[in-house]
C-alpha positions in Angstrom: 0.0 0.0 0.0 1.3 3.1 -1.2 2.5 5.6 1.7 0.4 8.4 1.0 -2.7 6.9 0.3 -4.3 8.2 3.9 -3.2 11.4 4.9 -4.6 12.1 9.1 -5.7 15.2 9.9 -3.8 16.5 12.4 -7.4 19.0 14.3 -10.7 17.8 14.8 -12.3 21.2 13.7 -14.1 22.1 10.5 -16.0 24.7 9.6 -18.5 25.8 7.1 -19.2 29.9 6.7 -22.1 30.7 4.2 -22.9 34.5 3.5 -25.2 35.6 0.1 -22.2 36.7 -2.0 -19.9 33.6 -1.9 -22.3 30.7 -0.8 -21.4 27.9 1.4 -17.2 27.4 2.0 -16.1 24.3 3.8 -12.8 24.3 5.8 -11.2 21.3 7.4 -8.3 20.7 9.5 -8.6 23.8 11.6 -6.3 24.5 14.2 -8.3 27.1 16.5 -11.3 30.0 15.5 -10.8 33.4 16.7 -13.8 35.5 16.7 -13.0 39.3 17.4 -16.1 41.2 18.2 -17.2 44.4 19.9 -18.5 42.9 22.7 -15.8 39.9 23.3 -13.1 38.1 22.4 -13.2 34.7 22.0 -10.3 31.7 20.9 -12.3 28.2 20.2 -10.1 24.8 20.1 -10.6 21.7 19.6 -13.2 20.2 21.7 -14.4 23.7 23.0 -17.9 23.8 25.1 -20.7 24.4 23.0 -21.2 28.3 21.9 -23.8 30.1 20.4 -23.3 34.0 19.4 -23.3 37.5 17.3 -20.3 38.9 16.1 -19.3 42.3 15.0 -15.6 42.5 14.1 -13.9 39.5 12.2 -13.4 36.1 12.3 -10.5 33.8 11.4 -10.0 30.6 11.3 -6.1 29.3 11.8 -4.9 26.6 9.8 -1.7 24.9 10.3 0.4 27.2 7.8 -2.9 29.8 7.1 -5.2 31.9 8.4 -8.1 33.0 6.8 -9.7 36.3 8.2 -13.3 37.4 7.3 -12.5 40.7 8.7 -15.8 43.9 8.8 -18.5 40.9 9.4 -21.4 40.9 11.4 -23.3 37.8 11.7 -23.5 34.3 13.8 -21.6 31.9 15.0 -22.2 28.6 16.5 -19.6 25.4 17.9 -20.3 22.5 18.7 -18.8 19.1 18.2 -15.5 20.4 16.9 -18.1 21.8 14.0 -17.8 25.6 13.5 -20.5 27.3 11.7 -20.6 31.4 10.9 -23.5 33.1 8.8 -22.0 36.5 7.3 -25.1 38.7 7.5 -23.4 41.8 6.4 -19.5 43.2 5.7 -19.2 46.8 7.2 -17.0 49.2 5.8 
């Protein structure tokens, strides 16, 4: 059997982030979520306590050698089960 054949992911956390310009992105193998809003701050890793919420700020999800922001959002955010979910209402300027 050919080495590569099953590559392990190294986190548990995905993440799908749907907003009315883009549609629906899946992301896998996320390292931690760091939502930035005006009212809190919040870092989520893997096997965080489930969390429901609004944000107002930007979000970004870490990746091993990445990070990808979704900076002037406001929308909402759920986590639970190592499943991250984020609905872009609006992008402020």
């Amino acid at each position: 059997m050919a080495e590569n054949s099953y590559i392990r992911k190294k986190y548990k956390i995905s993440a799908e982030i749907v907003d009315r310009y883009n549609g629906l992105k899946s992301v896998d193998d996320i390292r931690m979520v760091r939502v930035i809003s005006k009212d809190h701050n919040m870092l989520i890793m893997e096997d965080f306590m489930p969390v429901i919420g609004e944000v107002t700020g930007k979000v970004e999800l870490v990746l091993e050698n990445e990070i990808i922001p979704y900076q002037g959002i406001h929308g909402f955010y759920m986590h639970k089960k190592n499943q991250f979910r984020l609905l872009i209402e609006s992008y402020q300027e």
